[in-house]
RODO-2510 file (C-alpha; in nm, 4 decimals, decimal comma):
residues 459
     n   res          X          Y          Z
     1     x     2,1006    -1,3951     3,0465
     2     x     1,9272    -1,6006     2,7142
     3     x     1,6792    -1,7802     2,7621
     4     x     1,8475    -2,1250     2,6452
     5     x     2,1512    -2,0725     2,9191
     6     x     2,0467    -2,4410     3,1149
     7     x     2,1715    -2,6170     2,7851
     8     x     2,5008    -2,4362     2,7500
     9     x     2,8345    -2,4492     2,9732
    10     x     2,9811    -2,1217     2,7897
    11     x     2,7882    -1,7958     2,6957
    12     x     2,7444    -1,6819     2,3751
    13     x     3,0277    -1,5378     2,1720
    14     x     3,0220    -1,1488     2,1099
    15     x     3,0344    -1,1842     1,7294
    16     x     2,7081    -1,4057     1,7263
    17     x     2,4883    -1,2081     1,9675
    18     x     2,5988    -0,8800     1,7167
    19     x     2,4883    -1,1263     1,3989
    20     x     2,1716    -1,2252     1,5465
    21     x     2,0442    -0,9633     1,7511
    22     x     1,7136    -0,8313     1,6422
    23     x     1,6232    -0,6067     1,9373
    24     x     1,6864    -0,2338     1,7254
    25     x     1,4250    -0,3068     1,5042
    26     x     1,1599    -0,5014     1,6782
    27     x     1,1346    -0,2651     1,9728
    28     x     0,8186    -0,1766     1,7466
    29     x     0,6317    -0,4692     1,8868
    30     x     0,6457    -0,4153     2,2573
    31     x     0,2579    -0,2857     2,2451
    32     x     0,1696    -0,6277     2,0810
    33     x     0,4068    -0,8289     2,2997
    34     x     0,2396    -0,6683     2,6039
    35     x    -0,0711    -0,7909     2,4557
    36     x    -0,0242    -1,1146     2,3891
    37     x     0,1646    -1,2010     2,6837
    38     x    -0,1401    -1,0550     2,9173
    39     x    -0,3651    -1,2891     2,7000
    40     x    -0,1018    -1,5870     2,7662
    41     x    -0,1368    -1,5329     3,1349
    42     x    -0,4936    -1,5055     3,1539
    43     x    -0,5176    -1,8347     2,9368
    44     x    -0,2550    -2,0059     3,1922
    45     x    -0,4463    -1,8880     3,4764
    46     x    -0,8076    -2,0639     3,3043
    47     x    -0,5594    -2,3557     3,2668
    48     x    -0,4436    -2,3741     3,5903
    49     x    -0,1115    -2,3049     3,5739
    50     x    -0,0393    -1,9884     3,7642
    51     x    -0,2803    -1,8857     4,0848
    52     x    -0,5228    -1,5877     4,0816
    53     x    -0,2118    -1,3760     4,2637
    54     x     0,0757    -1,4821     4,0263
    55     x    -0,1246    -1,4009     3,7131
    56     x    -0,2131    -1,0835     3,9189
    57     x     0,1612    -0,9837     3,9845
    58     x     0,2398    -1,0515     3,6266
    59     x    -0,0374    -0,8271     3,4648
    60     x     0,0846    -0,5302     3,7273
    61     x     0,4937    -0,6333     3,6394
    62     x     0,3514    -0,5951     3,2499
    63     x     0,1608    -0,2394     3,3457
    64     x     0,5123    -0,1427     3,4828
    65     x     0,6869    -0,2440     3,1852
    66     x     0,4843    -0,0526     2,9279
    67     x     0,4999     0,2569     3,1825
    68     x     0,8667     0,2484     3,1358
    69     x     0,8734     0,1695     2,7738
    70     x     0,6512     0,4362     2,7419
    71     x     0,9392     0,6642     2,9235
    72     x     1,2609     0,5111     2,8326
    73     x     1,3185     0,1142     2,8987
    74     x     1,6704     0,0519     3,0330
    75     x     1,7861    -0,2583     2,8122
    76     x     2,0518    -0,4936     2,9536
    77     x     2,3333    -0,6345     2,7498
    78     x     2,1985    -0,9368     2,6957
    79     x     1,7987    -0,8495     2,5764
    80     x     1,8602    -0,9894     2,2428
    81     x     1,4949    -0,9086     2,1141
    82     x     1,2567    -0,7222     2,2847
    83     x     1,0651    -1,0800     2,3787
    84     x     1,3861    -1,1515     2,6467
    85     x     1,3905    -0,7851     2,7298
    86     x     0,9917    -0,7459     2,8603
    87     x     1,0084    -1,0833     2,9794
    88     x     1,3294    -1,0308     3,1844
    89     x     1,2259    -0,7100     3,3000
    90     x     0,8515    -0,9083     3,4352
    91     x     1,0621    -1,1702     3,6161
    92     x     1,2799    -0,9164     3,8262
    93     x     0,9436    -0,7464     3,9003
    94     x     0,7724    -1,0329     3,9659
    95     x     1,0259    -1,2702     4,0773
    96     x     0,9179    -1,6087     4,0660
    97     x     0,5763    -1,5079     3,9670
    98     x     0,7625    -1,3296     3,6718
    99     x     0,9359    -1,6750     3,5803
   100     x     0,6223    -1,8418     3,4979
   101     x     0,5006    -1,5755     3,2060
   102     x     0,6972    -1,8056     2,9257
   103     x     0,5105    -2,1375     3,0840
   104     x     0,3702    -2,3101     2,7648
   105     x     0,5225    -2,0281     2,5462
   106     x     0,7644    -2,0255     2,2643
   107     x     0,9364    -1,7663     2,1592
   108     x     0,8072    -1,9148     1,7817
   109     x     0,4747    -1,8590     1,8211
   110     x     0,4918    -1,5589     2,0627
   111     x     0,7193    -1,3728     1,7476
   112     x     0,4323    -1,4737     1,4871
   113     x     0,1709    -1,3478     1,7295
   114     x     0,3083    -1,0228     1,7780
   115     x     0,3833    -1,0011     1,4030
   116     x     0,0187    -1,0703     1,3244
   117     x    -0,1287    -0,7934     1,5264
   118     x     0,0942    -0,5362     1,3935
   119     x    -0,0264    -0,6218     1,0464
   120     x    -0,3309    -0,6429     1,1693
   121     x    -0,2766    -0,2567     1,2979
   122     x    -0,0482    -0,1362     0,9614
   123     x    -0,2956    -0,2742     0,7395
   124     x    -0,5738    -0,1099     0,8596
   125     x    -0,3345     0,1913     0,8954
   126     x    -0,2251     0,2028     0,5350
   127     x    -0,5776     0,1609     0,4097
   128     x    -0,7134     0,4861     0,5989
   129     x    -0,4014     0,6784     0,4403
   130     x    -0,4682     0,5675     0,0952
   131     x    -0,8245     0,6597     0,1588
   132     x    -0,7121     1,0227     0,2678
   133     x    -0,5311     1,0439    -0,0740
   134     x    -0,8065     0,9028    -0,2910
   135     x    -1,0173     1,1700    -0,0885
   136     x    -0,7413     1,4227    -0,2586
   137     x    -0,7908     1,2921    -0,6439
   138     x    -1,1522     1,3004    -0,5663
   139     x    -1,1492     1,6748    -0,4570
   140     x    -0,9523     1,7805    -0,7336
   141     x    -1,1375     1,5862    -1,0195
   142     x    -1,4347     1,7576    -0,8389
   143     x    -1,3166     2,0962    -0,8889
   144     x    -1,1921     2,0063    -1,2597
   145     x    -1,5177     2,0386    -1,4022
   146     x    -1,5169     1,9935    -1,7789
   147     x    -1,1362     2,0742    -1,8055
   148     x    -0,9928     1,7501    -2,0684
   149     x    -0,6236     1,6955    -2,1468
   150     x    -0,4988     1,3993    -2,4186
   151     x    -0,4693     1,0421    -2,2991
   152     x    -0,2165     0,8637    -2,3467
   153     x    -0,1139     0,5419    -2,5466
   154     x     0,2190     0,4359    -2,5879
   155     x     0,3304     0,7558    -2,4688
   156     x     0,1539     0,8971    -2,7832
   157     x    -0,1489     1,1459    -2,8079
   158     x    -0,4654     0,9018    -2,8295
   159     x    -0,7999     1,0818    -2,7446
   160     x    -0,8917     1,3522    -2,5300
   161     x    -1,0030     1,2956    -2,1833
   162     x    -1,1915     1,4814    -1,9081
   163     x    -0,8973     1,5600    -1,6473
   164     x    -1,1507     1,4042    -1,3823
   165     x    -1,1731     1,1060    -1,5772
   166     x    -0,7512     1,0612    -1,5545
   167     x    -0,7424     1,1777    -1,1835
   168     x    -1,0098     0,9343    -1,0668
   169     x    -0,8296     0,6439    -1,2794
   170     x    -0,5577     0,6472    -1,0177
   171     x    -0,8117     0,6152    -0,7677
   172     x    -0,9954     0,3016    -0,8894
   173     x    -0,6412     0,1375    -0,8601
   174     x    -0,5454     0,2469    -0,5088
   175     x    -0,9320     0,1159    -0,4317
   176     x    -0,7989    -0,2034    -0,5543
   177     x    -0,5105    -0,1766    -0,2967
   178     x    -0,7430    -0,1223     0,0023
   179     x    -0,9597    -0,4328    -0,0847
   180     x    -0,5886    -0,6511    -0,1277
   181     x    -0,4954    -0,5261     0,2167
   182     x    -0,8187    -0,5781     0,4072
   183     x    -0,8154    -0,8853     0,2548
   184     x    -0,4446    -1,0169     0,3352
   185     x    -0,5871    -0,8908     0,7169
   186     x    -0,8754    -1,1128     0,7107
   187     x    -0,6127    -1,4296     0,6225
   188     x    -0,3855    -1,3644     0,8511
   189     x    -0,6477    -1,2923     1,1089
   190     x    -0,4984    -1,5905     1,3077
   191     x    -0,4084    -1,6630     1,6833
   192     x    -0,0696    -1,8923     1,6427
   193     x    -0,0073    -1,8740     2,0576
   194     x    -0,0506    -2,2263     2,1955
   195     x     0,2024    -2,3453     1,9111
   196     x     0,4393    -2,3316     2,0986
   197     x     0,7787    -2,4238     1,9558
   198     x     0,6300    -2,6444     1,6669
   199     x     0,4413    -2,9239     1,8298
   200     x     0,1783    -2,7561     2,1077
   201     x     0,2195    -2,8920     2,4433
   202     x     0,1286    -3,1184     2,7283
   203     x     0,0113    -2,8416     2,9399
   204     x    -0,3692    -2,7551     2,9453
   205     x    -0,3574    -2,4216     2,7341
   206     x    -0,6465    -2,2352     2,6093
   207     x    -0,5352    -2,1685     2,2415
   208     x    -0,9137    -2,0678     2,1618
   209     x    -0,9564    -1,8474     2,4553
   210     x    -0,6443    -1,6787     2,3784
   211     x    -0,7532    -1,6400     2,0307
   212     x    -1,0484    -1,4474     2,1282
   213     x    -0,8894    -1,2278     2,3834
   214     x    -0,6306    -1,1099     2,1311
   215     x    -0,9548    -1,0266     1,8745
   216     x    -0,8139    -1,3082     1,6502
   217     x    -1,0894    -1,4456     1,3964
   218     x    -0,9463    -1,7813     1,4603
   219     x    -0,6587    -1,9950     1,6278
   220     x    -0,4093    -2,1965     1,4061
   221     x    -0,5077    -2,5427     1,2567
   222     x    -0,1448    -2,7172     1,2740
   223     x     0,1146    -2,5898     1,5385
   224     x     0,3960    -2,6392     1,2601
   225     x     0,2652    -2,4388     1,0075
   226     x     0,1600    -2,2100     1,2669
   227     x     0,5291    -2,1016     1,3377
   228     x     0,6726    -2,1617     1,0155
   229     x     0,3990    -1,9423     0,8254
   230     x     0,5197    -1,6233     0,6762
   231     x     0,2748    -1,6356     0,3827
   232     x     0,0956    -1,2920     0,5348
   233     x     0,4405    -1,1445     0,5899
   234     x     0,4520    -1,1908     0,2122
   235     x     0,1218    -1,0560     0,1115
   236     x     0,1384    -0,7566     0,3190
   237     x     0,4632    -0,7214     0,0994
   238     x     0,2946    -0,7943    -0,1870
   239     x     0,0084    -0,5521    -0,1342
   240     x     0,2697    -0,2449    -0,0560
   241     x     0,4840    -0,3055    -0,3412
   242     x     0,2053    -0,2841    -0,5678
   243     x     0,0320    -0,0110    -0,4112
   244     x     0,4043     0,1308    -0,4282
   245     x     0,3994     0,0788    -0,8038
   246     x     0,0436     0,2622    -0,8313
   247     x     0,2644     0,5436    -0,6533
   248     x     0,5218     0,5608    -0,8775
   249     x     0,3060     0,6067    -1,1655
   250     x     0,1665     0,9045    -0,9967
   251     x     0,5072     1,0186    -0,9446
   252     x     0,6199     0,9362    -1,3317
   253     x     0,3009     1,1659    -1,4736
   254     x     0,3993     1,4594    -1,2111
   255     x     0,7356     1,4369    -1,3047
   256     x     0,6026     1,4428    -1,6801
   257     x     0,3702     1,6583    -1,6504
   258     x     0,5726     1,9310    -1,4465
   259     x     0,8338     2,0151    -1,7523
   260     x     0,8168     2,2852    -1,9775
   261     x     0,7564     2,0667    -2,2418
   262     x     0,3870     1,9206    -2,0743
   263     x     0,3616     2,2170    -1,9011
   264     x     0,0564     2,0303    -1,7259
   265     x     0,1171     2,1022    -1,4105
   266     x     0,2793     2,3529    -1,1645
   267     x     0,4088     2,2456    -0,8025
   268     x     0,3350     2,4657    -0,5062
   269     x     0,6985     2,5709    -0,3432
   270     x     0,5730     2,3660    -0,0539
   271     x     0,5607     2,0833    -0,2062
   272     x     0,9261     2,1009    -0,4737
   273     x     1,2673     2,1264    -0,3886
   274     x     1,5583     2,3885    -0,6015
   275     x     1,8424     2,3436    -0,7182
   276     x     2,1687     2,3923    -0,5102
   277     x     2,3370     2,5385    -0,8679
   278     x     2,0887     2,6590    -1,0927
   279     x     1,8534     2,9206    -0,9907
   280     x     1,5726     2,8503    -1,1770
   281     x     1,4923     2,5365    -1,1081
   282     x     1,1253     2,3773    -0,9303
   283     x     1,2147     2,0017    -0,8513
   284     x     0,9370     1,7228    -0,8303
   285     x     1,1409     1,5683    -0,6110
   286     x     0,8522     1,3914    -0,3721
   287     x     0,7063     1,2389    -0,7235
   288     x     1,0713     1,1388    -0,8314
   289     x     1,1190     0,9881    -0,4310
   290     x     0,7321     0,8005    -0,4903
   291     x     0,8832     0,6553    -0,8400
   292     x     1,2596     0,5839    -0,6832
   293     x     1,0782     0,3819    -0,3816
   294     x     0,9006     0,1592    -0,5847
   295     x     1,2113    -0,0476    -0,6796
   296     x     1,3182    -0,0865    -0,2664
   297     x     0,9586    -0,1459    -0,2175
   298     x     0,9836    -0,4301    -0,5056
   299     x     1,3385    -0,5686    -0,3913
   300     x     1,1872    -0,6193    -0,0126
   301     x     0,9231    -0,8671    -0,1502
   302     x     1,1273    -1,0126    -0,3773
   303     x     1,4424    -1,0529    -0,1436
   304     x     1,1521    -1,2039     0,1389
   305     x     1,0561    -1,4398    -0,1193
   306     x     1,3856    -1,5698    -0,1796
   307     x     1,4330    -1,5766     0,2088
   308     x     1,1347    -1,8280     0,2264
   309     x     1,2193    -2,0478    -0,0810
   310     x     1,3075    -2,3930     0,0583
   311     x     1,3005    -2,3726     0,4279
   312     x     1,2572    -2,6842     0,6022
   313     x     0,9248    -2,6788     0,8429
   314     x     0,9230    -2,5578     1,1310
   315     x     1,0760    -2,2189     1,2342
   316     x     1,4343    -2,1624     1,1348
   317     x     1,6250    -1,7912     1,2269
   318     x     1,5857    -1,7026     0,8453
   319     x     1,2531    -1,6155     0,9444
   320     x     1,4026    -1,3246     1,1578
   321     x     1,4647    -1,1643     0,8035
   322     x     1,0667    -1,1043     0,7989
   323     x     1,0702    -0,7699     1,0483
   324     x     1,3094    -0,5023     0,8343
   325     x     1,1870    -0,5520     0,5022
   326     x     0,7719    -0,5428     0,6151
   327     x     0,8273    -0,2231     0,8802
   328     x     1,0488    -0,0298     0,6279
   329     x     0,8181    -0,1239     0,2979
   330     x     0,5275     0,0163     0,5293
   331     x     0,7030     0,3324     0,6852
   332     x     0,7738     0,3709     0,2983
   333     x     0,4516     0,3759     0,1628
   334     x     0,2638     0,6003     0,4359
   335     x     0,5483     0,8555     0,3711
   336     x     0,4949     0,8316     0,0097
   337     x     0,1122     0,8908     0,0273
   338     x     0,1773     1,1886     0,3052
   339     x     0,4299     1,3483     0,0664
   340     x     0,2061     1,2495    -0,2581
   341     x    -0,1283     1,3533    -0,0646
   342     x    -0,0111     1,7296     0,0145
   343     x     0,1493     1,7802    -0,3231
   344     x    -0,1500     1,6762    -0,5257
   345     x    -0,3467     1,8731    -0,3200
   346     x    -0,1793     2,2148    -0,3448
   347     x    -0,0706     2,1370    -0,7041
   348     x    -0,1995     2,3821    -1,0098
   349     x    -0,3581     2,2543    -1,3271
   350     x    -0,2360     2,4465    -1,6454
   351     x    -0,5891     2,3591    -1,8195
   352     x    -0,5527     2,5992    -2,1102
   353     x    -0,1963     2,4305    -2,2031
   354     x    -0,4191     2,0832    -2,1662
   355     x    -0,6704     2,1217    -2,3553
   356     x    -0,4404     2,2907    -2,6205
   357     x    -0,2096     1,9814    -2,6399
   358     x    -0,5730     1,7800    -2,6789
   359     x    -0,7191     2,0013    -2,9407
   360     x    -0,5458     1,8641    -3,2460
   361     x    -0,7676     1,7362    -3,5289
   362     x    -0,6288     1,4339    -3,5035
   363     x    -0,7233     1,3681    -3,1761
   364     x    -1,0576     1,3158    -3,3291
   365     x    -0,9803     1,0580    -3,6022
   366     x    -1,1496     0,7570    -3,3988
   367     x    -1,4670     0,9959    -3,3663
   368     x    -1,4882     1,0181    -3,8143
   369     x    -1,4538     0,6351    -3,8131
   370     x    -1,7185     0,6096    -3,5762
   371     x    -1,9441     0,8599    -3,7430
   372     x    -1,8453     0,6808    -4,0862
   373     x    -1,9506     0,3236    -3,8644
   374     x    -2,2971     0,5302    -3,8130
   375     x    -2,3565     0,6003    -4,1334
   376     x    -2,3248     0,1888    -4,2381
   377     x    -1,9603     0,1596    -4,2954
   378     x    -1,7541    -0,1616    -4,1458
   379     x    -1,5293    -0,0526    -3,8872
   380     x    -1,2460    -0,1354    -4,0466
   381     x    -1,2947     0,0049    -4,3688
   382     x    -1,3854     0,3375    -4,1948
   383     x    -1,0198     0,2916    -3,9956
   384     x    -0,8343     0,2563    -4,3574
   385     x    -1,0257     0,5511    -4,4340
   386     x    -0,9403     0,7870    -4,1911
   387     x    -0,6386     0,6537    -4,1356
   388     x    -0,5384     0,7782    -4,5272
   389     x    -0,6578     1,1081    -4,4652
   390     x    -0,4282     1,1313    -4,1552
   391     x    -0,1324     1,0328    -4,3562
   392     x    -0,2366     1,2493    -4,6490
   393     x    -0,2675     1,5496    -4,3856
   394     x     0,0830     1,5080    -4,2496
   395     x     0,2492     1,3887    -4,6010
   396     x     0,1105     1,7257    -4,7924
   397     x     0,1046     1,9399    -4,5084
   398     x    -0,2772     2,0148    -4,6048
   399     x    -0,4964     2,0817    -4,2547
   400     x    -0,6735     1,7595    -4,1675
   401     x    -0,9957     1,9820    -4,1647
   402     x    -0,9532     2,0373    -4,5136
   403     x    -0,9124     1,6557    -4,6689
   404     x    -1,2435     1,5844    -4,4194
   405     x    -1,4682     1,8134    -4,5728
   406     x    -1,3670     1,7530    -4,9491
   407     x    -1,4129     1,3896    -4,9083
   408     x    -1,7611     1,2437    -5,0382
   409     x    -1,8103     1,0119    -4,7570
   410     x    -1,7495     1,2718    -4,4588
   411     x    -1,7998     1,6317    -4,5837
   412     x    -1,9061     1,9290    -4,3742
   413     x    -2,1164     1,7078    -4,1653
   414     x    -1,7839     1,5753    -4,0120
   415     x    -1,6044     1,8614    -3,9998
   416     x    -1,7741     2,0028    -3,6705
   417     x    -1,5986     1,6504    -3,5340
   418     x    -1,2945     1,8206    -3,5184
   419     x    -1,3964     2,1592    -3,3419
   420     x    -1,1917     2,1694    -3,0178
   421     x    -1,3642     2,0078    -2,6995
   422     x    -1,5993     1,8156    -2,9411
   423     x    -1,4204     1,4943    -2,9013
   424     x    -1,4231     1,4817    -2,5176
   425     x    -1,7985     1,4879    -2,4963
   426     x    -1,8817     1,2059    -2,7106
   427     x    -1,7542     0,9678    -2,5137
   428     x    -2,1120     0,8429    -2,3646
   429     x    -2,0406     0,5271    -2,2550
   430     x    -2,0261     0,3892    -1,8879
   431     x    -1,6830     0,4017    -1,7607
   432     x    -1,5687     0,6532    -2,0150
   433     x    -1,4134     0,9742    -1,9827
   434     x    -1,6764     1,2204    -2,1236
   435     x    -1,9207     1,4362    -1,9047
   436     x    -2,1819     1,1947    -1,8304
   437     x    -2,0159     0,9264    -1,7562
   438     x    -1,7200     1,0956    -1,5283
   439     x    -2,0082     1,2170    -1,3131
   440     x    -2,1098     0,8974    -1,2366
   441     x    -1,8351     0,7657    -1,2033
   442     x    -1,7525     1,0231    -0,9326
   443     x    -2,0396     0,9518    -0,7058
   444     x    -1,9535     0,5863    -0,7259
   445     x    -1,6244     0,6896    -0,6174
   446     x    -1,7377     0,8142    -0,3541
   447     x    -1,9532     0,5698    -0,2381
   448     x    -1,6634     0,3328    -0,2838
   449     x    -1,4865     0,5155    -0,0401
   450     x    -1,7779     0,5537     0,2246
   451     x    -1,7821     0,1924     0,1682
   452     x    -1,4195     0,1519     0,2355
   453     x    -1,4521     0,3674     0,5247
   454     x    -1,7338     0,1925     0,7159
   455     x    -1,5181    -0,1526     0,6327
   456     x    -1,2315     0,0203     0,8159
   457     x    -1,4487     0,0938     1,1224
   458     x    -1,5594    -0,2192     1,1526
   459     x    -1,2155    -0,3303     1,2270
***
């Protein structure tokens, strides 16, 4: 049976119910279909339009429904979503009763319901499991202490850093991701039911009551953008393929890091795959898997995007294309930070190899300009400087050390500049990555993600 059968003479053909059939992926939202249809038929009963009893045999025909769901639904041949299969199911429960759950109901703006309170759910979801990672990279830049390690520019040795300083970097930016989600939920915080297939209806509905059963913020403003609108489909894309991204560069500085030639970092055997031909071999294979995602992560929003470009208003079946790419980009992304979370966790620091690879004199060439820019020097002219000295070091193969303390305008004053682990701890201001400021910066982590944490509660 479809639920469009009074308008056709002839069924539907076999090849188009197998082309448009959604019902193996959005099984997912039979909780939030139950919902919103037990919020539909409480509004219709305010309305008038079923009696006390027939709302009453509907809510018990939609207990029985999510009893079996719960224990293995029997789907009939023709449940082409799982919309027609619960509401099918209701009618031969509650026979005529049954028949009136889709009164002032379209299966447009029952979809966009349902797909607003499962983002609703996954965003608040996502946000507590990027919290338990950041909780991770908090703990180990915690136990870190005063270990340092070069930072990076281009890929090239720039200045040391405290190691706490680069762990908590990552988690400023997955911070970032928790406020982009939270607020892409408070946007799409609204009730579309009473939209009904684009234009509302003649029947007395409650759209506002409805709203506020469901724990919307709001109801919709214009029944066609109402079930047209897939902007917070998009965002929530949006919001995991960058939080994806922040992934993969986690992934890219394991994966870096874990070589012989870093030597930075050593994977528990938990947490790496072998090699099914060489013996020797530790594979970062979850940080390779966080890094590989990213670009499926990327091609869902961008491939949604394209989807939406220049459809008509109001709902057309392109919209359909909205369920895969969102459930799969956020199945994604948990795994990821699961995978990422116990690795991280269980992972060994090689901080002797670190702060040898930091160490070198020239890792301290920005600290002589700045001690020649204390002394009255213009910066730049304190850059050329230093910058000659560096060349001169490599070019004559004479120790750095050396040209620093024969030249009038540094001398041995400067040279103690260059002593290992100097570098790291004159970098005093806020935000930076010596001592003082890292352990600031850690408690305001922290309070970030109490912050973050209440904020989820809320919800």
């Amino acid at each position: 049976m479809t639920l469009w059968q009074g308008r056709f003479g002839d069924g539907p053909a076999d090849a188009l119910l197998a082309f448009t059939v959604s019902l193996p992926y959005d099984q997912r939202l039979a909780p939030y279909d139950l919902i919103g249809s037990r919020a539909h038929v409480r509004g219709l009963q305010r309305g008038g339009l079923v009696s006390a009893e027939d709302a009453a045999m509907i809510l018990t025909a939609l207990d029985r429904v999510e009893e079996e769901l719960a224990l293995g639904f029997v789907f009939a041949e023709g449940d082409e979503d799982i919309h027609t299969a619960i509401e099918r199911r209701v009618t031969e429960i509650a026979g005529e009763a049954g028949a009136r759950l889709h009164t002032g109901r379209s299966r447009n703006d029952q979809v966009a319901t349902d797909l607003r309170l499962w983002c609703k759910d996954a965003a608040v979801g996502l946000c507590q499991a990027v919290c338990v990672f950041s909780d991770v990279l908090m703990d180990r830049a915690a136990e870190a202490g005063d270990a340092y390690l070069p930072g990076y520019t281009h890929m090239q040795r720039a200045q040391p850093v405290l190691l706490a300083h680069h762990l908590l970097a990552h988690s400023w930016a997955l911070s970032r991701d928790v406020d982009r989600l939270l607020t892409t939920r408070r946007r799409l915080d609204v009730s579309p039911l009473g939209a009904g297939a684009l234009a509302g209806s003649s029947l007395p509905l409650d759209p506002d009551g409805v709203a506020a059963d469901l724990g919307f913020n709001d109801r919709f403003e214009n029944s066609l953008d109402a079930v047209s609108d897939r902007d917070f489909v998009a965002e929530m894309l949006f919001d995991v393929a960058l939080l994806g991204v922040h992934l993969s560069r986690i992934g890219e500085e394991i994966v870096l890091w874990s070589t012989a030639e870093f030597g930075f970092l050593r994977l528990a055997d938990a947490w790496s795959t072998g090699s099914s031909m060489l013996p020797q071999k530790k594979n970062p294979d979850i940080a390779e898997l966080a890094r590989g995602k990213s670009g499926r992560l990327i091609g869902h929003l961008t491939g949604f995007l394209t989807t939406l470009k220049g459809l008509p208003l109001a709902y057309n079946r392109d919209l359909q294309e909205d369920k895969e790419p969102l459930f799969d980009a956020v199945d994604q992304v948990a795994l990821a930070l699961s995978a990422l979370g116990g690795l991280m966790a269980t992972a060994f620091f090689d901080t002797h190899r670190m702060q040898e690879a930091a160490d070198t004199p020239s890792s301290s060439a920005v600290d002589l300009a700045e001690h020649l820019v204390a002394a009255g020097m213009p910066f730049r002219e304190a850059h050329a400087l230093v910058g000659s000295l560096v060349r001169d070091s490599i070019e004559r193969h004479v120790p750095l050390v050396e040209l620093v303390e024969a030249h009038p305008a540094l001398g041995s004053a400067a040279v103690g500049l260059l002593e290992p682990g100097v570098a790291v701890t004159r970098r005093t201001t806020p935000g930076g990555g010596g001592p003082k400021p890292v352990a600031e910066q850690l408690s305001r982590m922290r309070q970030r993600l109490q912050v973050d944490r209440e904020r989820l509660a809320a919800l």
